[in-house]
Every structure is written in C-alpha cells, then in structure tokens.
N, C-alpha and C positions, 0 to 999 in steps of 0.2 A: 531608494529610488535608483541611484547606478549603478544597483544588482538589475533592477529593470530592464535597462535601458541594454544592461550588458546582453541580459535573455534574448531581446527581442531584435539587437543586433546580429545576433551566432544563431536564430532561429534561421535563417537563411543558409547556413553550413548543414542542414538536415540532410540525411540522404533521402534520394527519392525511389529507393527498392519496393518493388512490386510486391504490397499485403497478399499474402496467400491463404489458405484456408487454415495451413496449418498456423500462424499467426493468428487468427481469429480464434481456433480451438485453445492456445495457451492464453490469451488475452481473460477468454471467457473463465482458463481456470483461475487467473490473477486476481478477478475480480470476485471469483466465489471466494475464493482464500480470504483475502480480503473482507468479505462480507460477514464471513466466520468471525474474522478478528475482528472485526467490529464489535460484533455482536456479544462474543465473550467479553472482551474489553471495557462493555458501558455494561455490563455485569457486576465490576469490581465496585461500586457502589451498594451495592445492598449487603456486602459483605467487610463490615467495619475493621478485621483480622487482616486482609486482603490490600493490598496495593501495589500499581503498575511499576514493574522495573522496566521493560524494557525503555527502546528509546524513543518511543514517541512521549515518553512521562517529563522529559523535556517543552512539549508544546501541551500535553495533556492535564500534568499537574502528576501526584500521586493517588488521587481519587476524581479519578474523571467522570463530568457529569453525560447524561443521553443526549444533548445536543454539542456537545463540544467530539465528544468521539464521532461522530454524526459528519458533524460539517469537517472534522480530521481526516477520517477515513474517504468522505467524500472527494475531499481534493486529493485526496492521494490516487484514488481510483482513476481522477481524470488525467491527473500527473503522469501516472504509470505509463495510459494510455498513448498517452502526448511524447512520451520516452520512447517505447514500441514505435509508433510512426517513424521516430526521427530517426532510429540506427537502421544499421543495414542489418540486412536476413542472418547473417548468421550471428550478429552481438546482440541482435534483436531474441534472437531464441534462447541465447544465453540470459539474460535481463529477466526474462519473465520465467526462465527456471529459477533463478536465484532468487524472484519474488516469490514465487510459490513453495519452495523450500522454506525462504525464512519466516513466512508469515505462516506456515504450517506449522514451522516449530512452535512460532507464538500461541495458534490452538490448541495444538498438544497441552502446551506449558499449560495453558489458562482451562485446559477440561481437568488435566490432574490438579489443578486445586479447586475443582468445583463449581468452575463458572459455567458449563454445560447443561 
C-alpha cells in the first residue's frame, strides 16, 4: 500500500514532453515485442521439458498458465505505456529500445526452443 501511495505521489514529477510520431512508431513496436512474448511465453505449457527462466518466472511461476501470462503481459503493455508518457523524448526513446531489445531476445530465446 505505501509503494501506492509512493506512485501516485511522484506521478506528479512526469515530464510533460510533446508524444511525437516517432514515439508512437517505438510504442507500437513495444507492444508487438511484447505480444510475441506473450504468445511464445504461455506456449511453455504444452511442453513439459520446457520452463520460464527468464524474469517474469518470478510472478509467472515456472510453468505459466494462458491467463496468468495474459493478464502479466497485459499489465506490462500498459505499464510500458505509462513509463513512455512519463519520461522525456530522449530517455523515452531509450526505454522503449531497451524494451524491444530485451523482449526480442526473449523471442529469439523461446522460437530456438520451440515455442514458435
């Protein structure tokens, strides 16, 4: 609860830098990145050999089920989104290469074992 209270007090410290297109173009790939990992992610269930290292296997378990990666990824999506808004254009653009980097690596990872 006063992690809460902490968010919604520093929600106020946001910058308010003008979304550009170009913002809108990395968002969109955030969120495809993202949708990949998803998708590969609630995969590792049909494959009993198969389980999540990375670090969402902290809130996912090691065999995550289609609703839990689901409503995982889903908050993450809007989180991401909610991060983008708040920094300024140029830590903004850095943010959402580094999400689409690392959540690429996690597709990479999770097609070479099969989950594609």
């Amino acid at each position: 609860m006063k992690y809460l209270i902490i968010l919604v007090l520093l929600s106020g410290c946001a910058h308010n830098d003008n979304w550009r297109t170009q913002d809108t173009v990395m968002q969109i790939g955030v969120t495809a990145v993202l949708m990949a990992d998803a998708i590969t992610t609630s995969r590792i269930q049909d494959y009993p050999h198969l389980y999540e290292n990375g670090p969402s296997k902290h809130f996912l378990g090691s065999n995550p089920s289609s609703s839990d990666t689901a409503m995982y990824f889903g908050t993450y999506m809007i989180s991401s989104y909610l991060i983008s808004r708040a920094l300024p254009h140029k830590w903004r653009t850095a943010w959402q290469s580094v999400e689409i980097a690392g959540h690429s690596y996690a597709v990479i990872n999770n097609c070479d074992n099969g989950l594609c």
